[in-house]
N, C-alpha and C positions, 0 to 999 in steps of 0.2 A: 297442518302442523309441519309436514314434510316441505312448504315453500318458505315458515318460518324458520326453520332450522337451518336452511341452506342460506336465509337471508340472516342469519344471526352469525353464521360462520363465513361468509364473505366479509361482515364486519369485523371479525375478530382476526381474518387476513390481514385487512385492512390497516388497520390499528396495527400487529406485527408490522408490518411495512414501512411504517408511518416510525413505526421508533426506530428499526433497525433496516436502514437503506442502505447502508453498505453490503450488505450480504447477496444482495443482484447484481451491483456494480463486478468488473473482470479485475478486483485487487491484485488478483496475484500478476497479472498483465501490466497494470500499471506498474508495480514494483520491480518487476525485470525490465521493463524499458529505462526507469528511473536508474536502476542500476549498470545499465547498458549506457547510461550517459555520463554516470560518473564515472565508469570506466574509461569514456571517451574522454573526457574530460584531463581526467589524471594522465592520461596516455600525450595530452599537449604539456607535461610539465616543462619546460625552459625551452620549449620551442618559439625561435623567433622574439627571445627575449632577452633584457642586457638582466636580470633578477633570475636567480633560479630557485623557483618553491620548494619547500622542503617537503619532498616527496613522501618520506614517511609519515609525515603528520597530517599528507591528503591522505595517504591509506588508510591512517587509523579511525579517522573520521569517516571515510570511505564505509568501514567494516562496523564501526558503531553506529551509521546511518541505517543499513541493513540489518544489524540486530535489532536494532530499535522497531523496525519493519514488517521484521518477520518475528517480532514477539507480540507485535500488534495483529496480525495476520492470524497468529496460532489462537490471541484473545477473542477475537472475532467469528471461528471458529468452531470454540469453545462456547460460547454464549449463545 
């Protein structure tokens, strides 16, 4: 009983795993790099260029890209 029980609960890891793989992956790594790029990014605004972007509408995208992120982050979390 004690071999099926441990074989019944590696399956039932398994299965968790199986629906929810993001929870091993390094999200929050991933999302400070991503965010460490858009800040590189925004940081070349009108560099080297005859156009200059309009800066505040990378930021505000910038800042709703990250909420959108890290409200996904907290849902993930949660669950």
């Amino acid at each position: 009983t004690a071999f099926i029980s441990v074989f019944l609960f590696g399956i039932e890891e398994l299965a968790t795993q199986l629906e929810e793989p993001f929870t091993i992956l390094p999200m929050q790594g991933f999302c400070d790099k991503i965010g460490a790029n858009c800040d590189e990014i925004v940081s070349w605004a009108g560099e080297g260029q005859d156009h200059q972007l309009d800066v505040q509408t990378v930021r505000r995208a910038e800042v709703e890209v990250r909420y959108d992120m890290a409200a996904r982050a907290g849902m993930e979390t949660k669950a």
